[in-house]
C-alpha beads as a LAMMPS data file, in Angstrom:
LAMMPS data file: protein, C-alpha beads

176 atoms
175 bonds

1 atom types
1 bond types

-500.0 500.0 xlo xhi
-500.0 500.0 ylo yhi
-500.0 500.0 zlo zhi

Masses

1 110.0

Atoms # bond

1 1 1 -396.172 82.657 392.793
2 1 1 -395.718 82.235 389.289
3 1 1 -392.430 81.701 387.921
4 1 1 -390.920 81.957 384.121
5 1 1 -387.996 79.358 383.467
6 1 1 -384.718 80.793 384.030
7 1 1 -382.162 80.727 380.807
8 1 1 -381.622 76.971 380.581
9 1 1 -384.669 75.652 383.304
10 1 1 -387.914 74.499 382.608
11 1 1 -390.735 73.946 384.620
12 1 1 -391.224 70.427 386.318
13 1 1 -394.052 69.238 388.025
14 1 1 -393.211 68.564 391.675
15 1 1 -396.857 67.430 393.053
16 1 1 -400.430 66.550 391.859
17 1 1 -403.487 66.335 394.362
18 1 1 -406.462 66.879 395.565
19 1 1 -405.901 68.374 399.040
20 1 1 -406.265 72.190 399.312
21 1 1 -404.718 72.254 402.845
22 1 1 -401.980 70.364 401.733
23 1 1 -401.282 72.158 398.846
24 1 1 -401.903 75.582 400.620
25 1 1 -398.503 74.492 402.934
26 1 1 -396.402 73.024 400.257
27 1 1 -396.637 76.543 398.399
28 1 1 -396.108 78.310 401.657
29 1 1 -392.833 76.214 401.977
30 1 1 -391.592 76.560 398.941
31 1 1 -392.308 80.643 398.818
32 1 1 -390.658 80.653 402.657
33 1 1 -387.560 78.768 400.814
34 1 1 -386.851 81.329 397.741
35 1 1 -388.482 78.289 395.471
36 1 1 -390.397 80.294 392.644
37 1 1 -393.220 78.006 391.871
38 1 1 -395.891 78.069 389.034
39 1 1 -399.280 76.798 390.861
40 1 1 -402.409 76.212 389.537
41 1 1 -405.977 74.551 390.369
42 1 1 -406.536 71.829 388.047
43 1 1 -410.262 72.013 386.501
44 1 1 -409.872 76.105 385.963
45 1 1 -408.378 76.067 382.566
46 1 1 -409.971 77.626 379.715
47 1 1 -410.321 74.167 377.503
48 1 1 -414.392 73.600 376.499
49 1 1 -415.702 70.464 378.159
50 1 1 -416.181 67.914 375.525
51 1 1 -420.008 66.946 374.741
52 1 1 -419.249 63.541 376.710
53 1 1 -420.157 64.085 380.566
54 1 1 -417.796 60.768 381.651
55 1 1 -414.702 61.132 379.414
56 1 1 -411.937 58.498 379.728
57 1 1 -409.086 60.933 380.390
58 1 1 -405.955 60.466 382.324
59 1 1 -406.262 64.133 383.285
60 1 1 -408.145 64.703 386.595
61 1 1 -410.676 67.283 386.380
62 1 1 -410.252 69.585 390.153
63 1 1 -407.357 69.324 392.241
64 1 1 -404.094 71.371 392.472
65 1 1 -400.483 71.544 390.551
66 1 1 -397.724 72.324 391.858
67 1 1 -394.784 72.908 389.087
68 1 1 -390.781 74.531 390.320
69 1 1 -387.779 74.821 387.497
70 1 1 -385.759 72.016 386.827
71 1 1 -382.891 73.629 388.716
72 1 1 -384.925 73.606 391.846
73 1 1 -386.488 70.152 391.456
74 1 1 -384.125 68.622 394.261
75 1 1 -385.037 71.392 396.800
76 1 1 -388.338 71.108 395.714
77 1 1 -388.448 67.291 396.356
78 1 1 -386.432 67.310 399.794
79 1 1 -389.564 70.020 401.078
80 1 1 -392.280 67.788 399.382
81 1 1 -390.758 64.947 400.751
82 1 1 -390.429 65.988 404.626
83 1 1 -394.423 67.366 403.970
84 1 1 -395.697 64.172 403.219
85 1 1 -393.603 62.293 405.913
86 1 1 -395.777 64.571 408.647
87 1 1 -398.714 62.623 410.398
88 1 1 -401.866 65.236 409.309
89 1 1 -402.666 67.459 412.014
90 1 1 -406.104 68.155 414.008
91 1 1 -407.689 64.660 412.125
92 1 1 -407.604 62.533 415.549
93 1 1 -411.061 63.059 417.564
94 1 1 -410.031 62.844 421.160
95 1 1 -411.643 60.051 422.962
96 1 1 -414.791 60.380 424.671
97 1 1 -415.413 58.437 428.199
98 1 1 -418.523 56.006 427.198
99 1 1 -421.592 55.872 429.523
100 1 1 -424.611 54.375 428.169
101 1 1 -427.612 56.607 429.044
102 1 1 -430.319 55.183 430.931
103 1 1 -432.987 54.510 428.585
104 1 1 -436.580 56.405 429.766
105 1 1 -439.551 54.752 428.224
106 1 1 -440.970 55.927 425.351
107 1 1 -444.334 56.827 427.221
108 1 1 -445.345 57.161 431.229
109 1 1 -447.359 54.272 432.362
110 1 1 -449.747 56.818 433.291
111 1 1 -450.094 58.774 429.892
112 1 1 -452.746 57.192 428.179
113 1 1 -451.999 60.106 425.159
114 1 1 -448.825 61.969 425.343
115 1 1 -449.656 65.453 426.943
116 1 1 -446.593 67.851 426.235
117 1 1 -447.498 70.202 423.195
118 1 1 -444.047 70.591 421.225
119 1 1 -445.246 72.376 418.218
120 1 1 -448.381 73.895 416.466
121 1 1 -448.907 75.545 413.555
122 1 1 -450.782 75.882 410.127
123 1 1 -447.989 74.994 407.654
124 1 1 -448.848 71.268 406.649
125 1 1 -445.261 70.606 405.200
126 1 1 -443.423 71.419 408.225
127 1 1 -446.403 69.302 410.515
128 1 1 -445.706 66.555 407.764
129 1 1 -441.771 66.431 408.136
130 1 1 -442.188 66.990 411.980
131 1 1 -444.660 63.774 412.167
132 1 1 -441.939 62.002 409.873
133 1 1 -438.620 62.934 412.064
134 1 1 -440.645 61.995 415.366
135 1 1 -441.523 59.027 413.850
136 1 1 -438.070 58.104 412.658
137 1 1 -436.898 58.893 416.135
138 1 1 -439.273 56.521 417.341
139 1 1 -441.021 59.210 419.521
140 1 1 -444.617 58.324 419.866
141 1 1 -447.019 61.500 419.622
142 1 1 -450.575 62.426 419.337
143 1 1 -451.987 64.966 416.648
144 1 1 -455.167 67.179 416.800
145 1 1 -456.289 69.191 414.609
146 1 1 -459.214 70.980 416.440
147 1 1 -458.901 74.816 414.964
148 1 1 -457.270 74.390 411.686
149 1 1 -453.464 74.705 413.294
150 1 1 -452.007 70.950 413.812
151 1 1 -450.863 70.438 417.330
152 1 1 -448.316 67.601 418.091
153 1 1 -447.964 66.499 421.905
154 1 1 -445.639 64.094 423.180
155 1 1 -444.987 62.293 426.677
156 1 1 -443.273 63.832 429.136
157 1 1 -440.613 61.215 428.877
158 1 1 -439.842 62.551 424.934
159 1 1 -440.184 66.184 425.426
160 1 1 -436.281 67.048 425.599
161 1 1 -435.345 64.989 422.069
162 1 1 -438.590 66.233 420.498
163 1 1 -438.201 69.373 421.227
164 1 1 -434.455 69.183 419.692
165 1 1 -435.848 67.628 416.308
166 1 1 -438.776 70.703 416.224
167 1 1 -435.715 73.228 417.098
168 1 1 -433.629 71.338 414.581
169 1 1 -436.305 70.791 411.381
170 1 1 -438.008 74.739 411.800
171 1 1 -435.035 76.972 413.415
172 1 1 -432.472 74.773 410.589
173 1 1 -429.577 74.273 413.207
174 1 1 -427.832 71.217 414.065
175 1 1 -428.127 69.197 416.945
176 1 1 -426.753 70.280 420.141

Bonds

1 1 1 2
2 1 2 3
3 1 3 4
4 1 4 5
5 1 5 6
6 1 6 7
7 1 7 8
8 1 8 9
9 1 9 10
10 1 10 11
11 1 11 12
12 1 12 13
13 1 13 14
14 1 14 15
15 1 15 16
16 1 16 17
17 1 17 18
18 1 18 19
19 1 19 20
20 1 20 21
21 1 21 22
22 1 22 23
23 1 23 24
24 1 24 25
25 1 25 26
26 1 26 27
27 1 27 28
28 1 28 29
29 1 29 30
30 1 30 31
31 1 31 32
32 1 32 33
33 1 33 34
34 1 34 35
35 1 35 36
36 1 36 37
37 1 37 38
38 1 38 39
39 1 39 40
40 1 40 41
41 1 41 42
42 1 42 43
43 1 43 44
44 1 44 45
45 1 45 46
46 1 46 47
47 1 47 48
48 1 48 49
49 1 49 50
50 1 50 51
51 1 51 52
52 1 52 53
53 1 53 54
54 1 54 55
55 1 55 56
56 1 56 57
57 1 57 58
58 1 58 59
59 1 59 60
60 1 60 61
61 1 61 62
62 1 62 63
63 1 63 64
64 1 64 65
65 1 65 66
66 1 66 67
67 1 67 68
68 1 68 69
69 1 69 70
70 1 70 71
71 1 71 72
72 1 72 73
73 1 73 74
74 1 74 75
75 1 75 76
76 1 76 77
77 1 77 78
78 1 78 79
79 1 79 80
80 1 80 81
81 1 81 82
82 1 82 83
83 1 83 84
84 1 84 85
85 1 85 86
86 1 86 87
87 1 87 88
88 1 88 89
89 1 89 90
90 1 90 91
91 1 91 92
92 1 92 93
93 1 93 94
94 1 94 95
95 1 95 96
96 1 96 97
97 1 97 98
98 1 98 99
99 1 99 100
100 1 100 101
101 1 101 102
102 1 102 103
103 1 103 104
104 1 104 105
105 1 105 106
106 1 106 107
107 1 107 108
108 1 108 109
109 1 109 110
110 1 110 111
111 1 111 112
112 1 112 113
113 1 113 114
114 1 114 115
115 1 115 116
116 1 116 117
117 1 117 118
118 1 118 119
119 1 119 120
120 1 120 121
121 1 121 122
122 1 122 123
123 1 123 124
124 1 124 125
125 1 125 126
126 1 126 127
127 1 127 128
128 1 128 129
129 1 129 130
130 1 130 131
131 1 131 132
132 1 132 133
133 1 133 134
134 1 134 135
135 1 135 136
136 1 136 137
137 1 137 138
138 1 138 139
139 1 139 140
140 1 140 141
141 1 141 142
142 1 142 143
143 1 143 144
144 1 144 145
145 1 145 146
146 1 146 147
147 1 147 148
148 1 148 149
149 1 149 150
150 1 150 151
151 1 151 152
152 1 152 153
153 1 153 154
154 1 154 155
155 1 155 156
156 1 156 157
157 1 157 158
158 1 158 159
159 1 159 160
160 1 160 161
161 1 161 162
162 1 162 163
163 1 163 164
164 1 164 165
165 1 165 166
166 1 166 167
167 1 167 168
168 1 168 169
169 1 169 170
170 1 170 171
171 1 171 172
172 1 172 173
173 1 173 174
174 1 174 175
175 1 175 176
């Protein structure tokens, strides 16, 4: 909300910061408390950025304002105040029970070359950046190339995590 000084009142700046959530609930308390605020995103002014990319400024250049009248300045504070004495919210992972995995060898005793075909295709940049994330992953592999589409096998062992990196690198989703 944007407020003009009452007869008398000018506008004070109660908070500075980066935070949108934060900011986001300190206008929602103030609003739910009759406090007319003026609020605005630092960074969307209308002043020309100067020719020098790393200014020395005092001014940051994004973040949020947050300004009230000076007559509401101590109701202002008291809500700002009791904001920033919560503990954030929703920022604590909840433990996870630990159990190391077993680890499965990289290759079956028996497998002289890794048998389970994972991926073929003609387009050399995706073979090239599969080859790379297998390799990363330390997930040994064997590459033909007998009809001019590149085929990538892996052991048995690999197959699940390989798989993942080839549903993760051509599909573009995260992990599971």
């Amino acid at each position: 909300m944007c407020a003009s000084p009452a007869a008398g009142s000018s506008l004070i700046l109660l908070w500075a910061g980066e935070d949108p959530a934060f900011f986001q609930t300190l206008t929602d308390s103030l609003n739910a408390a009759g406090i007319p605020s003026r609020n605005m995103a630092i960074g969307d002014d209308s002043i020309k950025p100067v020719s020098d990319p790393l200014p020395i400024d005092w001014k940051p250049r994004f973040g949020f304002e947050v300004a009230v009248q000076s007559v509401d300045m101590t109701a202002g504070q008291q809500i700002l105040e009791k904001l920033l004495a919560q503990e954030p919210q929703d920022l604590e992972i909840p433990a996870q029970p630990f159990s190391p995995k077993a680890d499965r060898p990289l290759t079956d005793e028996t497998e002289e070359h890794p048998k389970v075909e994972i991926w073929n295709g003609g387009d050399d940049k995706t073979s090239e950046f599969l080859t790379a994330a297998l390799q990363e992953n330390e997930i040994p592999m064997h590459i033909e190339t007998p009809d001019g589409q590149t085929h990538i096998y892996v052991s048995a062992a690999n197959e699940e995590r390989a798989r993942e990196i080839v549903r993760e690198i051509t599909l573009g989703r995260p992990p599971k």
